[in-house]
C-alpha positions in Angstrom: 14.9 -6.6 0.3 14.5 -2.8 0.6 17.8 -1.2 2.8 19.2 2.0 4.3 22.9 0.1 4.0 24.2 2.4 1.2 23.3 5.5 2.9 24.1 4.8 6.0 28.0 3.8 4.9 28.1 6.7 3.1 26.7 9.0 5.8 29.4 7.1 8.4 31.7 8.2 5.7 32.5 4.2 4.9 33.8 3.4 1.6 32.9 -0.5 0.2 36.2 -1.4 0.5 36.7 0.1 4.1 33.2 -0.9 5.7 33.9 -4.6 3.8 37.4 -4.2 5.8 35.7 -3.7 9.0 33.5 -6.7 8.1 36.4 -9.1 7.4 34.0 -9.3 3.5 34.9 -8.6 0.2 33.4 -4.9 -1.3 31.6 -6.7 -3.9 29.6 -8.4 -0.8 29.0 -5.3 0.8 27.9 -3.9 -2.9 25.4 -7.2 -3.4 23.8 -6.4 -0.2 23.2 -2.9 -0.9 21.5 -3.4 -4.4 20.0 -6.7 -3.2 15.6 -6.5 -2.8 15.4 -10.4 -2.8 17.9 -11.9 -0.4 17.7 -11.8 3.2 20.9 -11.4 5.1 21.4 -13.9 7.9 21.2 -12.7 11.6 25.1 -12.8 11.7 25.5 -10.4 8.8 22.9 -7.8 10.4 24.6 -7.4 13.4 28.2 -7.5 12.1 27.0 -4.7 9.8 24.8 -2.5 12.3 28.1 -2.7 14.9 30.3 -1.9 12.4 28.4 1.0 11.2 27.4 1.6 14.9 23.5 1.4 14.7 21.0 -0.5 15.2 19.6 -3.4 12.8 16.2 -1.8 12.6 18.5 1.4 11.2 19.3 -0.8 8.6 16.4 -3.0 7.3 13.4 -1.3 8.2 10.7 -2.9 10.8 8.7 -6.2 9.5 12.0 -6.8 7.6 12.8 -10.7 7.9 16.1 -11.2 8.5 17.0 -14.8 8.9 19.0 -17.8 10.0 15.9 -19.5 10.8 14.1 -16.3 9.7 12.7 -13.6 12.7 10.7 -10.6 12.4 12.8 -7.3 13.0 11.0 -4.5 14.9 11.5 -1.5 16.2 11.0 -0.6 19.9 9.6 2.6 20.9 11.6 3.7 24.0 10.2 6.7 26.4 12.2 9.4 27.6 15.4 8.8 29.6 
């Protein structure tokens, strides 16, 4: 499944090992999700990434991505001026 994880952690200045820290994961699991195109991560695991990297989970996998413990649609909302 297609993801902006690498480049956001390294944009955040997050190395494997210190974003996997923040976690409470391995770097190798970190590593798997960034090269992974087939799995999808479970609901948990998107938003303990996106707080930890302090975005949103649409930042991460883009919109229509299915991210699943059951399996929902991600989408982005459009939000009008403040």
């Amino acid at each position: 499944m297609k993801n902006n994880l690498k480049q956001l952690r390294v944009s955040a200045g997050f190395t494997l090992k210190s974003l996997g820290d923040m976690c409470g994961w391995h770097s190798q699991q970190i590593a798997q999700l960034e090269r992974s195109d087939t799995t999808n991560p479970t609901l948990s695991t998107a938003y303990v990434l996106a707080t930890a990297l302090g975005v949103d989970v649409t930042d991460i996998w883009p919109n229509d991505t299915k991210v699943g413990e059951e399996t929902i649609t991600v989408q982005r909302v459009t939000r009008g001026p403040k």
